[in-house]
C-alpha positions as CSV (number, residue, x, y, z in Angstrom):
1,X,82.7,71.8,116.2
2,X,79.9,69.9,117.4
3,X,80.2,68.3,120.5
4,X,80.6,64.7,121.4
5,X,77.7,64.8,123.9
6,X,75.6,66.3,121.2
7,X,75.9,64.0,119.0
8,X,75.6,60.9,122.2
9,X,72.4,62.1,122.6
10,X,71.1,61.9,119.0
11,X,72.2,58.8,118.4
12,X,70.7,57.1,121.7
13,X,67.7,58.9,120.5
14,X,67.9,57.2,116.9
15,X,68.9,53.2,118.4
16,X,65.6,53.9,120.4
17,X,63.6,54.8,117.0
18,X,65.2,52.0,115.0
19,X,65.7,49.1,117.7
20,X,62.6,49.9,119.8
21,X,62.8,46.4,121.3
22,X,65.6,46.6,122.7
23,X,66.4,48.8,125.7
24,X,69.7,50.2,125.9
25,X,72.3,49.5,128.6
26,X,76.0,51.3,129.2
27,X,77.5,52.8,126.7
28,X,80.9,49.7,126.1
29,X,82.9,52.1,123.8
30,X,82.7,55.8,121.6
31,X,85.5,56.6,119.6
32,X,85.5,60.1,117.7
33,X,87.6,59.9,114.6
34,X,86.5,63.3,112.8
35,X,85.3,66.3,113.8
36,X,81.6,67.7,112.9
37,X,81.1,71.0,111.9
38,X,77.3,72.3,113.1
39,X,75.9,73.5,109.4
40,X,77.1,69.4,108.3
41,X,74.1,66.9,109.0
42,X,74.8,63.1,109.7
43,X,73.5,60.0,109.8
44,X,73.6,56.7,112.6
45,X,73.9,53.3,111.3
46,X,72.7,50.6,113.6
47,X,73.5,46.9,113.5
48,X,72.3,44.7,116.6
49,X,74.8,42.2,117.0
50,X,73.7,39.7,120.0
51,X,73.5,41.6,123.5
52,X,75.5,44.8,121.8
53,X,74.2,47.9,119.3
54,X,77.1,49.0,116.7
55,X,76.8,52.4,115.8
56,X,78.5,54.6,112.6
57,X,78.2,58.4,112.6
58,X,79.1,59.3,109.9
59,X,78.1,62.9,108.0
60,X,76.3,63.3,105.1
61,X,78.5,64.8,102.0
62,X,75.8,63.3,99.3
63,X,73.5,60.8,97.7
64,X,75.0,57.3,97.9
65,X,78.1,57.9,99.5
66,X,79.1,56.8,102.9
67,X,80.5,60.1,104.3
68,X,82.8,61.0,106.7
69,X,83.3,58.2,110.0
70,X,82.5,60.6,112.4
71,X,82.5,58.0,115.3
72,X,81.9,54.3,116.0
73,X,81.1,52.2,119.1
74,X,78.4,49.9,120.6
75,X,76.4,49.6,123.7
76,X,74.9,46.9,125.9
77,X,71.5,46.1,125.3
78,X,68.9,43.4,126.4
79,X,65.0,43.0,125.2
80,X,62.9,45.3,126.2
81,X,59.6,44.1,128.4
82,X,56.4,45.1,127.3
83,X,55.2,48.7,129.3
84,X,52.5,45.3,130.9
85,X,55.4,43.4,132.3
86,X,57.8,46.4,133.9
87,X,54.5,47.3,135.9
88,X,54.8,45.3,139.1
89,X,52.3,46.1,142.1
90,X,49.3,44.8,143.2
91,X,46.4,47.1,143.1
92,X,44.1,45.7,145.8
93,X,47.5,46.0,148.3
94,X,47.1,49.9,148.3
């Protein structure tokens, strides 16, 4: 079985590639309803819903069809700043 922290990690990684303005907060809830076997793939749904991510994991058993619900849960979130606006600093102070 694939473990919960594996699978954490892969979908943080994929809500960065598919909301990447948005920066992720804590993690609000995770609930595991299946198991995942390592040689079964899956895939994370996202759906930004106000200052929360939703997430699906659910595996893949085919074309077209929804799979398994491996887990579901959201996260906080805000808007990310611009890599310009999170640098703070004066130069001429150093």
């Amino acid at each position: 079985i694939v473990p919960g922290v594996v699978i954490l990690s892969r979908v943080t990684d994929d809500i960065r590639r598919q909301l990447p303005h948005i920066a992720l907060g804590t993690l609000l809830t995770m609930r595991f309803q299946a198991p995942l076997r390592p040689d079964r793939s899956f895939t994370v749904h996202t759906e930004l819903q106000g200052e929360r991510v939703h997430v699906e994991v659910r595996e893949n058993i085919g074309e077209n069809a929804p799979g398994t619900l491996i887990a579901a849960g959201q996260w906080a979130c805000g808007t990310a700043s611009p890599v310009s606006d999170r640098v703070s600093g004066n130069m001429s102070d150093a």
